[in-house]
N, C-alpha and C positions, 0 to 999 in steps of 0.2 A: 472609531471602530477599529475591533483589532484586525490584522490582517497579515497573521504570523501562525501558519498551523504547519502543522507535520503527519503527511498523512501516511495511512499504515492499509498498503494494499496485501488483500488477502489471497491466495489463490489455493486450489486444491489440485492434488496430486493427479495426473490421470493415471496410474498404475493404479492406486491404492484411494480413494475419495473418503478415506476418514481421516487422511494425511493431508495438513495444512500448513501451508509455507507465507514467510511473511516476507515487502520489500518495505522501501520506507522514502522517504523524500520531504524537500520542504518547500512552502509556497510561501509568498512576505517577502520581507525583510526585517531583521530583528530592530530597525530602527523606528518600523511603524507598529512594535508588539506593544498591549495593553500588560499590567499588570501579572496579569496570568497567563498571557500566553509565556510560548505556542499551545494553541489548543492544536489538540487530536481530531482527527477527522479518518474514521474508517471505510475502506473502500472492499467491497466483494467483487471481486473479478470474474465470474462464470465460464465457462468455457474456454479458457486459457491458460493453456500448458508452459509453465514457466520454465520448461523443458525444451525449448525450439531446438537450441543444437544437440538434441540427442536423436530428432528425428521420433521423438516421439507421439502418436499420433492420440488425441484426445477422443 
């Protein structure tokens, strides 16, 4: 089993909520990836302002 993905957190804006901002990270190790990995794996993050040190409040 593979066990090498990259995942792709999404978050939205609290000024603006049709404005979407991406981070990104990886779980695995490229020594235990299958052929095709990294797979993708997308994450929606709700309620959080990827904005903390501006003091912006969501």
């Amino acid at each position: 089993m593979c066990e090498y993905t990259r995942n792709y957190y999404i978050y939205t804006s609290c000024v603006d909520p049709g404005a979407h901002y991406f981070s990104t990270s990886i779980d695995g190790s490229k020594d235990r990836q299958c052929a095709k990995g990294p797979h993708e794996r997308y994450i929606v993050v709700p309620g959080h302002c990827p904005f903390n040190m501006l003091n912006v409040k969501c």
